[in-house]
N, C-alpha and C positions, 0 to 999 in steps of 0.2 A: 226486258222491261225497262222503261223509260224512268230513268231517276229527277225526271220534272214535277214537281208537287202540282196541284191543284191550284195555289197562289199562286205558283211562277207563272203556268200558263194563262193565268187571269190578268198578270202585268201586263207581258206579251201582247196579249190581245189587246188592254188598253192600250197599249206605246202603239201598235199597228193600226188602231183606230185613231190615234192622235197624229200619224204618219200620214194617212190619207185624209183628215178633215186639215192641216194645212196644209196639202199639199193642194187640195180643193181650193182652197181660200187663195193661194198662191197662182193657181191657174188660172180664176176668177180675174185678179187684181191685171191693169192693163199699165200702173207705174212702172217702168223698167228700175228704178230707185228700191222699190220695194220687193224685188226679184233678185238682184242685187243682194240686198239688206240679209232677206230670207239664205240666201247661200253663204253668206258669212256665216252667219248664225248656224245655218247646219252643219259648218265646217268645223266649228267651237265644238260643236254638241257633237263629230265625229272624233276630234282629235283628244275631247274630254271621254269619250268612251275607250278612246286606246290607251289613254292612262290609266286607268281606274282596271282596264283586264290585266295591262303589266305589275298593276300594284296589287290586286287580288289576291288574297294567300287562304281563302277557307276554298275548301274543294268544293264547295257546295254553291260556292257563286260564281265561279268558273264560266258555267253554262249562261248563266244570265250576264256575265259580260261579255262573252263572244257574241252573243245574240245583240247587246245593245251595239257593240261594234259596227256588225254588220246591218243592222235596223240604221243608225249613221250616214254609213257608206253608201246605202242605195238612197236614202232621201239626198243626200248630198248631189249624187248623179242624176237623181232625177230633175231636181232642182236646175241643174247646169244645163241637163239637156233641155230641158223649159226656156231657159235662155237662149242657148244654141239654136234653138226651133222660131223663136220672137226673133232673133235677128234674124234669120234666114227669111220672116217670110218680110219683114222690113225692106229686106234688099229685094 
């Protein structure tokens, strides 16, 4: 049995909704400045999620800072590979 509450999965699913409407908004936008910008910003919001699991101490939010971690790391990459993908078809 899954020690995830009902709230927790309700964040979740907000943070995964808010994952993919910018990341929408990001793939829309044709400013490479603004592509850019958005990868900074997710790199904050991944390197502020790996502090906050290291500094964590109730057991109960554990689970939801490995989750925002990894929710981070993949907007992060995804982001990058967005860019990596705009230059490629540039050249």
């Amino acid at each position: 049995m899954s020690s995830i509450s009902k709230n927790e999965t309700k964040i979740k699913l907000m943070n995964i909704k808010n994952i993919f409407y910018n990341s929408k908004a990001v793939k829309c936008s044709n400013d490479k400045s603004d592509l850019y910008t958005n990868l900074e910003s997710a790199r904050k919001e991944w390197e502020e999620a790996k502090n906050i699991f290291e500094n964590v101490s109730e057991p109960d939010l554990v689970d939801y800072a490995i989750y925002n971690v990894e929710a981070a790391e993949k907007k992060y990459i995804y982001l990058l590979r967005q860019i990596k993908n705009e230059e490629a078809a540039a050249n």
